[in-house]
C-alpha positions as a Markdown table, in Angstrom:
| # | Residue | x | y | z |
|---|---|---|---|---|
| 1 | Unk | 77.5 | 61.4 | 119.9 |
| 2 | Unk | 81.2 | 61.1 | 120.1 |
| 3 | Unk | 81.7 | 60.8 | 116.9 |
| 4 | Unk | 79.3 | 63.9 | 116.1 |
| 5 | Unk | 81.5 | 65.8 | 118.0 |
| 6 | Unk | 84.8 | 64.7 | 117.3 |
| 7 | Unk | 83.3 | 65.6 | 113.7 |
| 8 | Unk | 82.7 | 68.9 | 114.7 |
| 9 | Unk | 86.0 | 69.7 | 116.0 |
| 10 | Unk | 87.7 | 68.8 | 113.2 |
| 11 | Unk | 85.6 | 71.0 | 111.2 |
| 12 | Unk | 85.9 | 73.3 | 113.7 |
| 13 | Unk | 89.7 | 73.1 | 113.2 |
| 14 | Unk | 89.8 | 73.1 | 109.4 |
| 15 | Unk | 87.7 | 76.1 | 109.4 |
| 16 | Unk | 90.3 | 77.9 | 111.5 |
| 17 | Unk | 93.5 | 76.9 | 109.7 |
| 18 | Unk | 91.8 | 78.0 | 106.2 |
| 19 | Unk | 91.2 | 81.2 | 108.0 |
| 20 | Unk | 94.6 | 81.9 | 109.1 |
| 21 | Unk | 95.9 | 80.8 | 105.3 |
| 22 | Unk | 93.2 | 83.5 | 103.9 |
| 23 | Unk | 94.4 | 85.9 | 106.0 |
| 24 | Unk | 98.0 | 85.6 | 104.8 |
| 25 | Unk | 97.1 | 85.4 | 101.3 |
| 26 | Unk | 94.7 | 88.5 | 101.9 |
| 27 | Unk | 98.0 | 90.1 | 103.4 |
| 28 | Unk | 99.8 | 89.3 | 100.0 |
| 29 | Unk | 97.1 | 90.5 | 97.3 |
| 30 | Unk | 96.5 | 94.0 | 99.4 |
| 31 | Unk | 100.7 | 94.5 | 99.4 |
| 32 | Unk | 101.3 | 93.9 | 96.0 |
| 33 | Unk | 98.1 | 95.9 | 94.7 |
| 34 | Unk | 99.1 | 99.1 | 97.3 |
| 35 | Unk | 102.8 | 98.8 | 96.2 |
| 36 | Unk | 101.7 | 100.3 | 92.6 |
| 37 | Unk | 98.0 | 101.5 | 93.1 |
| 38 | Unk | 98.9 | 105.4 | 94.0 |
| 39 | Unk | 101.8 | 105.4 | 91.5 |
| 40 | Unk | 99.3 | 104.1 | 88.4 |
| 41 | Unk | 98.3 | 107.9 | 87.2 |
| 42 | Unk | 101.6 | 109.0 | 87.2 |
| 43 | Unk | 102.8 | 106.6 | 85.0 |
| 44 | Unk | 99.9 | 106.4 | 82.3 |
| 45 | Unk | 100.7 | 110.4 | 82.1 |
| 46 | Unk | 104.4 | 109.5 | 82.1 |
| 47 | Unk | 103.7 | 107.1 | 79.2 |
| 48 | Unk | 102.0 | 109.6 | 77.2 |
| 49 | Unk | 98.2 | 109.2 | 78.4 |
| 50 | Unk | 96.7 | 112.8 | 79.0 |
| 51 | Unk | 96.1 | 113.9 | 82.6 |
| 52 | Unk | 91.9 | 115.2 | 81.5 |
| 53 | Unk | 91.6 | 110.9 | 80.0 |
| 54 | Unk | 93.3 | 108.9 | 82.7 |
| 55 | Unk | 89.3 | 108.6 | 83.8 |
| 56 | Unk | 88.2 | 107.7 | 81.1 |
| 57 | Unk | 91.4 | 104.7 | 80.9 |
| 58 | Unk | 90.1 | 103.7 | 84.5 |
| 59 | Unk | 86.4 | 103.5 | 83.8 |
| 60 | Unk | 87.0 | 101.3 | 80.5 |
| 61 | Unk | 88.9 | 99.2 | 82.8 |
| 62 | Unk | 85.4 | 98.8 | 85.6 |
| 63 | Unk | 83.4 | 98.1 | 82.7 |
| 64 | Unk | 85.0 | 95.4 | 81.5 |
| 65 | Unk | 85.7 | 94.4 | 85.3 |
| 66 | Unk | 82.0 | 94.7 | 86.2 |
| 67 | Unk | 81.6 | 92.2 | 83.2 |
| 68 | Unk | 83.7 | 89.8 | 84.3 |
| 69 | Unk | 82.1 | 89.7 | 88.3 |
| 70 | Unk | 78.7 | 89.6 | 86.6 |
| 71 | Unk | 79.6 | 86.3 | 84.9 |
| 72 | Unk | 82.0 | 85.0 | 88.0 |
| 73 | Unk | 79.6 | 82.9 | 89.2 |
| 74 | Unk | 79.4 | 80.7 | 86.0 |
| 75 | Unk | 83.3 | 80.3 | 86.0 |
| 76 | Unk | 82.9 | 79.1 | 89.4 |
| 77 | Unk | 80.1 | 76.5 | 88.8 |
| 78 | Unk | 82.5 | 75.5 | 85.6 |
| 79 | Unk | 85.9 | 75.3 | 86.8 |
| 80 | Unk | 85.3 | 76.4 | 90.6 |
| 81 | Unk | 87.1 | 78.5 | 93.0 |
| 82 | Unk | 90.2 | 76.5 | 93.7 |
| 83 | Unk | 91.0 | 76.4 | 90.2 |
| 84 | Unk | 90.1 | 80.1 | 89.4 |
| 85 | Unk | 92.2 | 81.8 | 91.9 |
| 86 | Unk | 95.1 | 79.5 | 90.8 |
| 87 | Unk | 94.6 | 80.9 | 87.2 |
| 88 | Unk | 94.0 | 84.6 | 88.1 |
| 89 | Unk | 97.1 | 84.3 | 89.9 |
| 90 | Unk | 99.2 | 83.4 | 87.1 |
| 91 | Unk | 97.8 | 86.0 | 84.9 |
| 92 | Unk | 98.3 | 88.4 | 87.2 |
| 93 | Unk | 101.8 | 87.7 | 87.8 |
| 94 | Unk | 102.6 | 88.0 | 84.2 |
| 95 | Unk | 101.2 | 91.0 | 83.7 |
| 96 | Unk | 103.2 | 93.1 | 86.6 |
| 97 | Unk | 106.5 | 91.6 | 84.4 |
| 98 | Unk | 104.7 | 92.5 | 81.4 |
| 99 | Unk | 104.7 | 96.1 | 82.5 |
| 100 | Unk | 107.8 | 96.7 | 83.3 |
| 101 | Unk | 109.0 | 95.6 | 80.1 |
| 102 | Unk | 106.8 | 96.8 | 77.5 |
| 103 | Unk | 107.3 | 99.9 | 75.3 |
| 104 | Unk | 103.5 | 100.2 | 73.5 |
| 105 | Unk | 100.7 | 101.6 | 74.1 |
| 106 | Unk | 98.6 | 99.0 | 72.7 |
| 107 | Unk | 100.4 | 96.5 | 74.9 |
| 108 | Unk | 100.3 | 99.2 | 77.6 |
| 109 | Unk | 96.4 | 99.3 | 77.4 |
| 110 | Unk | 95.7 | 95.6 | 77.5 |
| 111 | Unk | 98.3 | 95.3 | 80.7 |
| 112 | Unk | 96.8 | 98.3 | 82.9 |
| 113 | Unk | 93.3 | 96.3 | 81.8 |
| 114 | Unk | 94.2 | 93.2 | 83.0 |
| 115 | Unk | 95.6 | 94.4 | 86.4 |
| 116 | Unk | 92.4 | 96.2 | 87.0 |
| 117 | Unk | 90.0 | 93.5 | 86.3 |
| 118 | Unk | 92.2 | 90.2 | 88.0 |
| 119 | Unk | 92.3 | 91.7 | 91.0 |
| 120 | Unk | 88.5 | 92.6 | 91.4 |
| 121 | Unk | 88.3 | 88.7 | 90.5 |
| 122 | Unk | 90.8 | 87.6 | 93.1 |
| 123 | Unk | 88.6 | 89.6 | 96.0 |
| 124 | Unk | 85.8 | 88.1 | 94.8 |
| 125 | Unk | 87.1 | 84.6 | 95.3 |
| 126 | Unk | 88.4 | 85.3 | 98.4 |
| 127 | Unk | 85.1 | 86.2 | 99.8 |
| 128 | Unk | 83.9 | 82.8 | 98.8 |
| 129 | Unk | 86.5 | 81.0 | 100.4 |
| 130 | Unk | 86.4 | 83.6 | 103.7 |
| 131 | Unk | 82.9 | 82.7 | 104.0 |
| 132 | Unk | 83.2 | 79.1 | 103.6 |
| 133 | Unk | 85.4 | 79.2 | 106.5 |
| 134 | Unk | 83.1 | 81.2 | 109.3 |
| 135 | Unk | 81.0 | 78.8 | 110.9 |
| 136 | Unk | 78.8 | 81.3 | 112.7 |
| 137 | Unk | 77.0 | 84.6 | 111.9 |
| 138 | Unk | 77.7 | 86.1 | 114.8 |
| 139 | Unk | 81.5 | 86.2 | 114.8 |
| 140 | Unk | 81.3 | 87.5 | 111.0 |
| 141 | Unk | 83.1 | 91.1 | 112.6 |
| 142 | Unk | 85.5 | 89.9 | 114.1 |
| 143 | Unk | 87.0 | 87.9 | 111.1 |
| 144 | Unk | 85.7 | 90.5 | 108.9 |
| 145 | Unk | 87.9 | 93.0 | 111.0 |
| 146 | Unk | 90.8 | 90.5 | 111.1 |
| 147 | Unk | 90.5 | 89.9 | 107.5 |
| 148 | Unk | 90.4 | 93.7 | 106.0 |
| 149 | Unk | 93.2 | 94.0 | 109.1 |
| 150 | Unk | 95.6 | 92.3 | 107.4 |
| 151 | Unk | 95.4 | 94.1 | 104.5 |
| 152 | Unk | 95.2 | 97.5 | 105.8 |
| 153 | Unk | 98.8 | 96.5 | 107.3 |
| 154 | Unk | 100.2 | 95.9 | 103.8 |
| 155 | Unk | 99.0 | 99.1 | 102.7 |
| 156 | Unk | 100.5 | 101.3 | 105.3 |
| 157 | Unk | 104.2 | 99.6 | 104.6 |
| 158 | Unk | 103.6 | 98.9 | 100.9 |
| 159 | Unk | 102.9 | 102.8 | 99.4 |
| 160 | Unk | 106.0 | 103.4 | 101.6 |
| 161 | Unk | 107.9 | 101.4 | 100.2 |
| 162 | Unk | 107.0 | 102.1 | 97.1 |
| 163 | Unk | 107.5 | 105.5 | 96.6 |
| 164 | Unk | 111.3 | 104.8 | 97.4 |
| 165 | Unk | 111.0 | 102.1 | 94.6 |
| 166 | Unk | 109.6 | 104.1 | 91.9 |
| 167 | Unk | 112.5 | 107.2 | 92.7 |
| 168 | Unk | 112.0 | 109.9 | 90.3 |
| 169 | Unk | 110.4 | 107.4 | 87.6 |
| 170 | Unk | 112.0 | 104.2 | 88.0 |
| 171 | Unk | 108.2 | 102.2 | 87.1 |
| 172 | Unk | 110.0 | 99.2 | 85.7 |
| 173 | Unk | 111.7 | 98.3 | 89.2 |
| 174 | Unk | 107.9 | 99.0 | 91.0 |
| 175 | Unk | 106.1 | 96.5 | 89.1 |
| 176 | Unk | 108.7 | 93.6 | 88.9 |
| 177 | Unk | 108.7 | 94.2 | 92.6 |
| 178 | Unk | 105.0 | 93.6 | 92.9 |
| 179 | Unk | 104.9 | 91.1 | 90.9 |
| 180 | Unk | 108.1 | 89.0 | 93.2 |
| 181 | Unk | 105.8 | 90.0 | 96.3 |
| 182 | Unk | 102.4 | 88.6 | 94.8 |
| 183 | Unk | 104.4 | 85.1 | 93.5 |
| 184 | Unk | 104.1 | 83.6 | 97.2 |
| 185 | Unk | 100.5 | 83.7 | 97.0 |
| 186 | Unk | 99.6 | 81.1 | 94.5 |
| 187 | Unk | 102.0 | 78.6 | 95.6 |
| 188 | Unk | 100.3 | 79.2 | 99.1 |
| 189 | Unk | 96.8 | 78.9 | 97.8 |
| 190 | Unk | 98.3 | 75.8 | 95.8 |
| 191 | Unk | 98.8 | 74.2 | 99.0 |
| 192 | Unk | 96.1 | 74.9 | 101.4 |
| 193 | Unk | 93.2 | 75.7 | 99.6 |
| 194 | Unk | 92.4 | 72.3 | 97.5 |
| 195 | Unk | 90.3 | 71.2 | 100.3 |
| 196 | Unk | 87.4 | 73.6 | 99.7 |
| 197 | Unk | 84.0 | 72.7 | 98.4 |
| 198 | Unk | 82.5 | 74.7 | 95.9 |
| 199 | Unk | 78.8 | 75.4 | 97.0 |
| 200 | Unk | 76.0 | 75.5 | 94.2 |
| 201 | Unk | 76.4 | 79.1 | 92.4 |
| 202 | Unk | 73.6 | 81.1 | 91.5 |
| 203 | Unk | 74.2 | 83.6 | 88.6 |
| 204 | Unk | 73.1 | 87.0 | 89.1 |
| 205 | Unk | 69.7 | 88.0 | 88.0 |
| 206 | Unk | 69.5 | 91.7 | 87.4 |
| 207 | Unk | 65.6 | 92.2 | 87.5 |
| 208 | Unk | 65.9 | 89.9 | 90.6 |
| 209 | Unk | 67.9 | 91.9 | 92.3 |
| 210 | Unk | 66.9 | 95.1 | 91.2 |
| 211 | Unk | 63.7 | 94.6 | 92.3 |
| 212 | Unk | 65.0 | 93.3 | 95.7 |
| 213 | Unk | 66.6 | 96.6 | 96.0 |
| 214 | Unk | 63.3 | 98.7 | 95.2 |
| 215 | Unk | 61.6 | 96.8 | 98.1 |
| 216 | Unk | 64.6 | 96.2 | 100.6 |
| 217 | Unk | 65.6 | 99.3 | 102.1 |
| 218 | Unk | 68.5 | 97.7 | 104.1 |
| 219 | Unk | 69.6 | 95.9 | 101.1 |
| 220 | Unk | 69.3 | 99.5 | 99.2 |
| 221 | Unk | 70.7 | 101.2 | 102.0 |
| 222 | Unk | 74.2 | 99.1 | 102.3 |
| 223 | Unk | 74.8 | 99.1 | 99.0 |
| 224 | Unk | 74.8 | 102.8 | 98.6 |
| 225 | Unk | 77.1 | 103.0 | 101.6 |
| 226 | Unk | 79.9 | 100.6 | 100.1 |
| 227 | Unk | 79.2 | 102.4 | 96.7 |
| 228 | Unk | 79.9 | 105.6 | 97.6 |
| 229 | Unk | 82.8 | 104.2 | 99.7 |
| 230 | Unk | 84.0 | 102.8 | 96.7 |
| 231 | Unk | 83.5 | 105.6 | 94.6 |
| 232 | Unk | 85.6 | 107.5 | 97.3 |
| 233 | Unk | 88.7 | 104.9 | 96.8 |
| 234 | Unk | 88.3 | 106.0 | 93.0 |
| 235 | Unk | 88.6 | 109.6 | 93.7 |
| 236 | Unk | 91.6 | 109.1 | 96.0 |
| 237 | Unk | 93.1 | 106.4 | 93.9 |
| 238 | Unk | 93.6 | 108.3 | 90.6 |
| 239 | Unk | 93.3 | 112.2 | 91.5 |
| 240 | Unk | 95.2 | 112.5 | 95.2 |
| 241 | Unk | 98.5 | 111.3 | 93.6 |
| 242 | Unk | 98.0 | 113.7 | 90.4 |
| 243 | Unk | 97.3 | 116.5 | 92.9 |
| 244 | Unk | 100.1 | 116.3 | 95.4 |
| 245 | Unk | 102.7 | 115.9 | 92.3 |
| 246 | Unk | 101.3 | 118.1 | 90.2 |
| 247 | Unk | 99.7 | 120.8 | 91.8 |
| 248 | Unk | 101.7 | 121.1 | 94.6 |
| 249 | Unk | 105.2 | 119.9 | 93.6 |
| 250 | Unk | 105.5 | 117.0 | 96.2 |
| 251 | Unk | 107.7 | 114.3 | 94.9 |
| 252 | Unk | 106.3 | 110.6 | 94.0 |
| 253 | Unk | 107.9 | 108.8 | 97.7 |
| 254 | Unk | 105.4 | 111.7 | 99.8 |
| 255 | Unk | 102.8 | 110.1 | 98.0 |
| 256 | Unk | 104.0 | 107.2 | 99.3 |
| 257 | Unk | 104.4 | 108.3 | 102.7 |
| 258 | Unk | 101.0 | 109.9 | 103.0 |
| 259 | Unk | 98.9 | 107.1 | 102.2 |
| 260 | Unk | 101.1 | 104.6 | 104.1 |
| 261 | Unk | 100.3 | 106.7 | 107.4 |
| 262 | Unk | 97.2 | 107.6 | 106.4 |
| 263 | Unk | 96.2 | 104.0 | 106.1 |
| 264 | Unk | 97.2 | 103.4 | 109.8 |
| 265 | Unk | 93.7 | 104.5 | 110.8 |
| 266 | Unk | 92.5 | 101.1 | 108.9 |
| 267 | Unk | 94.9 | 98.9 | 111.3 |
| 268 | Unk | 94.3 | 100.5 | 114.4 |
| 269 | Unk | 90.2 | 100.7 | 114.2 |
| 270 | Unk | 88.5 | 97.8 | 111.8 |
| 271 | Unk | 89.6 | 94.7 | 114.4 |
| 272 | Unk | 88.0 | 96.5 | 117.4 |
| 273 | Unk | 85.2 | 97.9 | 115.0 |
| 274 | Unk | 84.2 | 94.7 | 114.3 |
| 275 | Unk | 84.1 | 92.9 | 117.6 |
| 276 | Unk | 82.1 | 96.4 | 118.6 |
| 277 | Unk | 79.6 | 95.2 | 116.1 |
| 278 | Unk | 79.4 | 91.7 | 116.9 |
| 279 | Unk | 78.7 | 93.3 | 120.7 |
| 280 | Unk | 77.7 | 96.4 | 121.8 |
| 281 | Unk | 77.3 | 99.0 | 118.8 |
| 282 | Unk | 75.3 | 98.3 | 115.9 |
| 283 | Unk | 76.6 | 98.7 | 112.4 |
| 284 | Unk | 74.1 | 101.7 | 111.8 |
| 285 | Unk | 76.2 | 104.1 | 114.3 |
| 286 | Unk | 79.3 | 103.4 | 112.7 |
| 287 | Unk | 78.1 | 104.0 | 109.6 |
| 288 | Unk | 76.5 | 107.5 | 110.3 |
| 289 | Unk | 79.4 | 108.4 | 111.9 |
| 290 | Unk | 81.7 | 107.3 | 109.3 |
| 291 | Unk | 80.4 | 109.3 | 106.8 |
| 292 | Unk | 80.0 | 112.8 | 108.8 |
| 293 | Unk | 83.8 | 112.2 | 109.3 |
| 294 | Unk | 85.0 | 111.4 | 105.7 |
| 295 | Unk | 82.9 | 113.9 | 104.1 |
| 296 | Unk | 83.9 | 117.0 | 106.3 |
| 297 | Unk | 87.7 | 115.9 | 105.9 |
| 298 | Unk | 87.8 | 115.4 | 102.4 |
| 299 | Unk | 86.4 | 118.7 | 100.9 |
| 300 | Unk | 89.0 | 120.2 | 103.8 |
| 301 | Unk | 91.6 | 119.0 | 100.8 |
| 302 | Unk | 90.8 | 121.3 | 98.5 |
| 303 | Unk | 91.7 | 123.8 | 99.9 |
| 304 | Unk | 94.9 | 123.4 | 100.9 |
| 305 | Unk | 97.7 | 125.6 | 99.3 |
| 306 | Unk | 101.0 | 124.8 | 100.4 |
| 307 | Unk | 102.5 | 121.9 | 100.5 |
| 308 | Unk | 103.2 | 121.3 | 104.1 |
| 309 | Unk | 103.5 | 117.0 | 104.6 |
| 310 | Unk | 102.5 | 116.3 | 108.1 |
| 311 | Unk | 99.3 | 118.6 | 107.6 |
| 312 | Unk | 98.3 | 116.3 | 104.2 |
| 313 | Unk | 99.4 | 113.1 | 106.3 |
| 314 | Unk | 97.0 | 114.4 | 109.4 |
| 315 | Unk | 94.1 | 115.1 | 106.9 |
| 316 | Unk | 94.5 | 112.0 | 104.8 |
| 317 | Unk | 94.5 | 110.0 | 108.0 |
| 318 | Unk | 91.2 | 111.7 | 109.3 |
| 319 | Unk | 89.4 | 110.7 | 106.2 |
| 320 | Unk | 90.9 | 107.4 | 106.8 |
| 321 | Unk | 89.4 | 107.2 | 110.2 |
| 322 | Unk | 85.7 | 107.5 | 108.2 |
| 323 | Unk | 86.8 | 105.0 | 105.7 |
| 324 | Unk | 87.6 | 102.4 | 107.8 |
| 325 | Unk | 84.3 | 103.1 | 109.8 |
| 326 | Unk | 82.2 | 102.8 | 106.6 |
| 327 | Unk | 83.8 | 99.3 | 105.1 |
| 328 | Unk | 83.8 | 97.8 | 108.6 |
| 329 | Unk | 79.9 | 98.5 | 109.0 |
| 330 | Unk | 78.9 | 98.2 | 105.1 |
| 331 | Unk | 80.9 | 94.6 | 105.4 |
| 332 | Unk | 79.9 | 93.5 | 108.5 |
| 333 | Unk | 76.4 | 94.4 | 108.1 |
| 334 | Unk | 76.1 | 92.4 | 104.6 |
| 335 | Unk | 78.1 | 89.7 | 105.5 |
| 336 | Unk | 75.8 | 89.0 | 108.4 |
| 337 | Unk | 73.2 | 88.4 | 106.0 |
| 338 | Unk | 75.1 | 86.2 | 103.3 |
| 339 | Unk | 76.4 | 82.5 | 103.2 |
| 340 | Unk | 79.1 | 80.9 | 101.0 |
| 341 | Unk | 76.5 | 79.8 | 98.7 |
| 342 | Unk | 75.0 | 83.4 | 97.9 |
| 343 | Unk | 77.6 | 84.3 | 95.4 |
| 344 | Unk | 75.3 | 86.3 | 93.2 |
| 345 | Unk | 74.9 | 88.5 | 96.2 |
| 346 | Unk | 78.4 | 88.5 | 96.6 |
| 347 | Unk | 79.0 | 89.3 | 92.9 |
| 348 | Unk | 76.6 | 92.3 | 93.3 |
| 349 | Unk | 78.0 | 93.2 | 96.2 |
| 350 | Unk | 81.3 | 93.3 | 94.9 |
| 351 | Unk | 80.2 | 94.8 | 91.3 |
| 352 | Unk | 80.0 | 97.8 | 93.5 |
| 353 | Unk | 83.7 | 98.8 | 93.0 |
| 354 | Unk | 84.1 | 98.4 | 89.4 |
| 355 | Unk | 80.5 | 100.5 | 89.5 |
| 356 | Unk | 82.3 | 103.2 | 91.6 |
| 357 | Unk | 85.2 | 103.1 | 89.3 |
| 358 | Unk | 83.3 | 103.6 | 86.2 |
| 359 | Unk | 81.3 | 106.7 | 87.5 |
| 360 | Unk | 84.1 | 108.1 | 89.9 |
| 361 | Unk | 86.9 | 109.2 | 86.7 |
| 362 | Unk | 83.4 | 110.0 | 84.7 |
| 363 | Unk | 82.6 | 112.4 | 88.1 |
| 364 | Unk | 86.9 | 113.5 | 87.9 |
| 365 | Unk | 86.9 | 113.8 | 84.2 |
| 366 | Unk | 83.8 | 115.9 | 84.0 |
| 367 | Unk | 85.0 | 118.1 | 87.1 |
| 368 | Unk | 88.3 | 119.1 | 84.9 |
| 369 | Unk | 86.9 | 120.5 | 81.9 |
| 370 | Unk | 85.6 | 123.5 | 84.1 |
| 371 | Unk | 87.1 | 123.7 | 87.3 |
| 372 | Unk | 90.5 | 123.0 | 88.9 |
| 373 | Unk | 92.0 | 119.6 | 90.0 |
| 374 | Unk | 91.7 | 120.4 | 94.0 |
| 375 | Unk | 87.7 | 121.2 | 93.7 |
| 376 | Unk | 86.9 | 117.4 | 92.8 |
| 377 | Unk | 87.4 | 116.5 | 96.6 |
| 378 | Unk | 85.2 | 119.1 | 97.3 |
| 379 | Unk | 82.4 | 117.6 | 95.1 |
| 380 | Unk | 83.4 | 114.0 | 96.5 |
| 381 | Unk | 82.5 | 115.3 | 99.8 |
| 382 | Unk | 79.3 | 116.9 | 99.5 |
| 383 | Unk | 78.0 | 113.7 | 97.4 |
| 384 | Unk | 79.3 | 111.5 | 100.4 |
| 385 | Unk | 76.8 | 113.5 | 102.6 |
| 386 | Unk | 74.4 | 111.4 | 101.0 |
| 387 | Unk | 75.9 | 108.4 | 102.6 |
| 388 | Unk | 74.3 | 109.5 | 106.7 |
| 389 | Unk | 70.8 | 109.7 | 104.8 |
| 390 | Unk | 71.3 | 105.9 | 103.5 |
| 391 | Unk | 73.0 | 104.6 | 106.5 |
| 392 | Unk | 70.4 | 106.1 | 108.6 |
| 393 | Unk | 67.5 | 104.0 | 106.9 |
| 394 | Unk | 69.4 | 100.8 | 108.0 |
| 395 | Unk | 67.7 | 98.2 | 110.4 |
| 396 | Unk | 70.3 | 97.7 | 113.2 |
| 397 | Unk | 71.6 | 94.2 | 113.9 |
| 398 | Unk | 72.4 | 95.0 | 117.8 |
């Protein structure tokens, strides 16, 4: 019995150190991804891509991304996580330099791919390792919160800093500065992640899954809430930046500055979100709530007409505020429901986002050839209506 529970407590212990190392390594992926993320329409048009195809650039990119998460799960049983994350590492680091240096398109195009596809990799894996280290369901929220935490931190200093990087155009110094921030992380994961054993992978089976979705409406139902939260981020990501620079004349650091405070709201609420669902609230409320909030504030952007900072900074940070309510109920509520093991859930689970990504610049790109730039938040909002139908369907956990 001693023995048993000596065993336990050094489980116990490993479990909680690997934590704390995902959590820094989390920390590290988010800053050097939300040092360049707004700042990545820009330069394409500064490059020479046109402002009406930048979409279609960023939905070639989820394609091939929702690809490459389809057939995760067979690199994993091949090579497994350890080794994988070490490798996407390294390509990713090489293609930040890569960027700042290179002069062609061609070149151009096969960088901005690969820096939209590692990263959706490198989330994935961390999932698997994250979930390999929580011993119990029932704390899932609170390291869930603590985990998207982290990150959310790195993206209010990050865009920031940023925005002062980049100057009026100065790309070259942005990416070689991602790419010195993000070089800590794979000597980090180097070190502290050999331990971790690679569970049996399953490889996604679509008619499987699509036919758990026609006959599981919770399934169905939190899926369409991290979808449309993801095809939010899309919207956001490529078209907010193109219309504060472009249609009202702000400079590239406001970008900066407004999603930096903006992304405050992600700090301050997803820890104590999480430990409200592990408690007292169920992930159904925050949902419902999440959504009235992000879809009333976002079509509020389109009509604005003068560029006046602290108002976009106070709006931005309201739709925030929903955001961070939808992503800490659509993640808490499916991670409850997962193990390290289910990695074909996973994968579909985080297919999502390159999903989002594909149909989001389709949505943008469509929206441009007959209206104005500022009335594609509007049509973003009324579609993430939808989202208090679907998270009204859900079968609370508390």
């Amino acid at each position: 019995m001693v023995i048993v529970h000596g065993k336990r407590r050094r489980e116990k212990a490993l479990a909680q150190q690997n934590r704390f190392t995902l959590y820094i390594l989390n920390f590290i992926f988010a800053m050097h991804l939300a040092l360049v993320s707004y700042f990545m329409s820009p330069f394409l048009i500064d490059r020479g891509f046109p402002k009406e195809f930048i979409g279609l650039l960023y939905s070639a990119g989820s394609i091939i991304t929702l690809l490459a998460i389809a057939y995760a799960p067979h690199l994993l049983s091949k090579y497994g996580n350890y080794t994988n994350m070490l490798v996407l590492g390294l390509l990713e680091s090489l293609a930040f330099i890569g960027l700042a240096y290179t002069t062609s398109l061609p070149v151009l195009f096969i960088l901005f791919m690969t820096i939209f596809v590692v990263p959706a990799l490198i989330a994935f894996s961390l999932d698997i390792f994250l979930e390999g280290a929580t011993r119990t369901e029932g704390s899932t929220g609170g390291i869930r919160g603590i985990f998207l935490t982290v990150a959310s931190i790195a993206w209010v200093a990050a865009p920031i800093i940023g925005g002062f990087v980049v100057g009026n155009g100065n790309y070259a110094f942005l990416f070689i500065a991602a790419a010195l921030v993000f070089s800590p992380f794979i000597f980090i994961a180097a070190a502290r992640l050999d331990d971790f054993k690679d569970p049996k992978y399953v490889q996604l089976d679509v008619a499987k899954f699509m036919l758990s979705l026609r006959t599981n409406a919770d399934l169905r139902s939190v899926f369409a809430a991290q979808f449309l939260l993801r095809f939010f981020y899309g919207i956001m990501t490529i078209y907010l930046p193109l219309y504060v620079h472009t249609v009202l004349g702000m400079p590239l650091s406001s970008i900066g500055l407004i999603i930096g405070i903006g992304t405050l709201a992600f700090v301050l609420l997803e820890i104590p979100l999480g430990k409200l669902q592990d408690t007292l609230w169920g992930e159904k409320e925050v949902l419902v709530l999440g959504f009235l909030v992000i879809s009333t504030t976002t079509g509020i952007i389109s009509f604005l007409n003068a560029p006046s900072l602290l108002l976009i900074i106070a709006i931005i940070f309201a739709t925030r505020i929903g955001a961070a309510m939808i992503e800490m109920g659509s993640e808490g509520y499916f991670f409850k429901h997962v193990e390290a093991d289910d990695a074909d859930d996973v994968s579909a689970f985080r297919m999502l986002f390159p999903l989002a990504y594909i149909i989001s610049p389709l949505f943008g790109t469509v929206m441009l050839f007959f209206l104005p730039l500022p009335f594609i938040f509007l049509g973003t909002a009324i579609l993430l209506l939808s989202g208090v139908l679907f998270a009204a369907e859900l079968r609370d956990t508390n």
